[in-house]
Every structure is written in C-alpha cells, then in structure tokens.
C-alpha positions in Angstrom: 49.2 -25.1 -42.9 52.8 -26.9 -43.7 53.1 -29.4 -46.3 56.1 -30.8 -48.0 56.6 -32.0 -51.4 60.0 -33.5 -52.0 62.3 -32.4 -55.1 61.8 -36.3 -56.3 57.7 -35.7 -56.2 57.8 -33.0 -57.5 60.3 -34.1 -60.3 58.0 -36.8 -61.3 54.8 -34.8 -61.3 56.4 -32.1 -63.7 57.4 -35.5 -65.6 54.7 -37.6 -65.8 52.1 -34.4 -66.6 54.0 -33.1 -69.0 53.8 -29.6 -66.7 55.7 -26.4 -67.5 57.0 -24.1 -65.1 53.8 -21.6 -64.6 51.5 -24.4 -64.2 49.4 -24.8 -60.8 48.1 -28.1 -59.7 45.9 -28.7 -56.9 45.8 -30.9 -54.0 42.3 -32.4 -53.0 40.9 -35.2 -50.5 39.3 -37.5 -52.8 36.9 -40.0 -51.0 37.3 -43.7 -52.7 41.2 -44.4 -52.8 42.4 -47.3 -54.2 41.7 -50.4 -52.5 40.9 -48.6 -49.5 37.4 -47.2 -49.6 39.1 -44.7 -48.0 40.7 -41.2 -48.0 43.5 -40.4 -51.2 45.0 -37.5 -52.5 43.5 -36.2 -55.5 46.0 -33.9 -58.0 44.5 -31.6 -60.9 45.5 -28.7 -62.3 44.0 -25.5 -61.6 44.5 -22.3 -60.3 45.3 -21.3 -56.5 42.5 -18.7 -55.0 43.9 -15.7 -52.9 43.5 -18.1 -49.7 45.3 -21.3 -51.2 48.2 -22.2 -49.7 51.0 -22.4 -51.8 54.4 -24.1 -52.5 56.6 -23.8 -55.6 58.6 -27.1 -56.8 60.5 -26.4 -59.8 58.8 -23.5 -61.3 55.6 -25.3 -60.7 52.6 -24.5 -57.8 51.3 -26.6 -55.9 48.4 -25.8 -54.1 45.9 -26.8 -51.8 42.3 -24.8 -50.9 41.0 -24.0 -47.3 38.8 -26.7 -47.2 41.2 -29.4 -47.6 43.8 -28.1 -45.2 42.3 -30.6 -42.0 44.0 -33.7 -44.3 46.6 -32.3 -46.3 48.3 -30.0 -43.5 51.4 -31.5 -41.8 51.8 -34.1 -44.9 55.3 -35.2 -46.7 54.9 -36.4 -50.3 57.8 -38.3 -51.4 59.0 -40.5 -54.3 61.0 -43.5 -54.1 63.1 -44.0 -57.4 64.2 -47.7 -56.4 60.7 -48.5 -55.8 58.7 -46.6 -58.3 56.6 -45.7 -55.3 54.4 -42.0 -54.3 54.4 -42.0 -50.4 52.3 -39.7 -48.7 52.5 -39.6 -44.8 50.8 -37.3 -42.7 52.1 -37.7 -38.6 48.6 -36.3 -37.5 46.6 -39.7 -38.4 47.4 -43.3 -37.5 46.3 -44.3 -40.8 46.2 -41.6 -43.8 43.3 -44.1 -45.6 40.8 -43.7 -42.8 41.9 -40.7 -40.5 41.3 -40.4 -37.0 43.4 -37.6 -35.6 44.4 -39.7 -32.1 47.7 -38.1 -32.2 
C-alpha cells in the first residue's frame, strides 16, 4: 500500500477542517462522486485500526482501512494553489471515476 499526499493537500485539509496536529482523518471509496455516478474519495475523521495504513502530513494522520486499499493504493493527492483545484490520480486505472485496472 503506497499513497502520496502532497505538503499542499495536506496544508489545505489541516486548513479548511480546522484540524490540529493529533487528529486522524480517513480515506474511504465513496460510491456517487460528483457528476460522475462514479467512484470519489471520501475524507472523515476517525481513528486508524492496528491494520490502517498510515501517513503523517503535518502532525496530522491520514489513514486509509484494508478494505479500501484496491482504490486508494498507488494514489497522489495533490493541490493546485493557482487553480483552487484537489487532484487525485491513481496510475493503476484509466479513469479514477469508474476504475478498470487495464494497466
């Protein structure tokens, strides 16, 4: 399990959720994104279990569970500044909104 959060994501997440260092949020699939009908990333907070995988962006956990490794692992959540824009990419799907691991 790899996944990358970027010191701009993880800037505005702490930001925009008012987080403190100590918190944990987790990453989920959520089924529905926007526009898409698809597959999104979903972001509470919560606390990791002994098998979460875990990253730390400034003083803050991010986490996600075993059974949402098959989408999140190999992903790169970024923020663009210029654009005001989240981007999540994962290499292992064509498209991250309905994916079909052809690669």
């Amino acid at each position: 399990m790899n996944i990358t959060i970027t010191d701009s994501a993880g800037d505005l997440y702490k930001k925009e959720m008012s987080l403190s260092e100590g918190d944990s949020l987790r990453l989920y699939v959520r089924v529905g994104g926007v526009g898409s009908g698809g597959f999104s990333v979903g972001l509470m907070q919560d606390e990791p279990t002994p098998t979460s995988y875990k990253i730390d962006k400034q003083g803050v956990t991010f986490f996600v569970n075993e059974d949402d490794f098959w989408y999140l692992d190999g992903m790169t959540i970024d923020y663009n500044e210029d654009l005001g824009y989240l981007d999540f990419s994962n290499p292992t799907f064509d498209q991250i909104d309905h994916p079909n691991q052809n690669k």
